[in-house]
N, C-alpha and C positions, 0 to 999 in steps of 0.2 A: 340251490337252496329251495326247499318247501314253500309253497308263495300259496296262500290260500286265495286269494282273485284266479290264479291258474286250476284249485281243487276241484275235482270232478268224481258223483258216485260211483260207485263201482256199475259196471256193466257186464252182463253175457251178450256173447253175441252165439245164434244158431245157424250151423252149417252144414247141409248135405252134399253124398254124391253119390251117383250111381252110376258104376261103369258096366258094358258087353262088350264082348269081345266076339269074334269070330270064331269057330273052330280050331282054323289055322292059326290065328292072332293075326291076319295078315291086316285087318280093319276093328278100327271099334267106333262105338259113339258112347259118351259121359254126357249125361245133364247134373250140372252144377249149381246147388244156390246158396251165394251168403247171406249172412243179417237175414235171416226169413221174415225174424218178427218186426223187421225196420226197427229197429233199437238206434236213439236219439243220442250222440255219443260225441267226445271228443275226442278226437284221435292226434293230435299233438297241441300244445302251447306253447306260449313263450312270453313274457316279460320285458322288452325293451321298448322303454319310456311309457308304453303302455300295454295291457295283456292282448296277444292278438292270440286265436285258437284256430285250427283247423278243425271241421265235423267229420265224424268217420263216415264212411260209404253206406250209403241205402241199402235196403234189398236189391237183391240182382240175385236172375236165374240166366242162365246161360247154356247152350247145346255147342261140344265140340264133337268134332269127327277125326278120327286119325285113320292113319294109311301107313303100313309099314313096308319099305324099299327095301330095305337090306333082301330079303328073300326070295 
């Protein structure tokens, strides 16, 4: 059911990425970021006996690195 105590505005959220790779592909590295603009959000609710909500995730930047075995 629709429970306006749970209603919440609409929201964007902003996210990049940007991968290299190696010649051979045999490594890369991605810096990754969600919510750039930390947008204030909720990202679940629920209704029993009283409204409890979860807040969506901060910004977060992030650097992975991969390695590829097979080759």
């Amino acid at each position: 059911l629709n429970d306006e105590m749970l209603s919440d505005d609409g929201h964007s959220l902003f996210n990049a990425r940007i991968d290299w790779k190696s010649a051979d592909e045999s490594y890369g590295i991605s810096l990754i970021g969600e919510n750039l603009t930390d947008e204030e959000y909720t990202a679940s609710a629920i209704n029993f006996l009283f409204p409890i909500g979860q807040p969506g995730r901060g910004r977060s930047v992030r650097l992975e690195f991969s390695y590829n075995f097979m080759d």
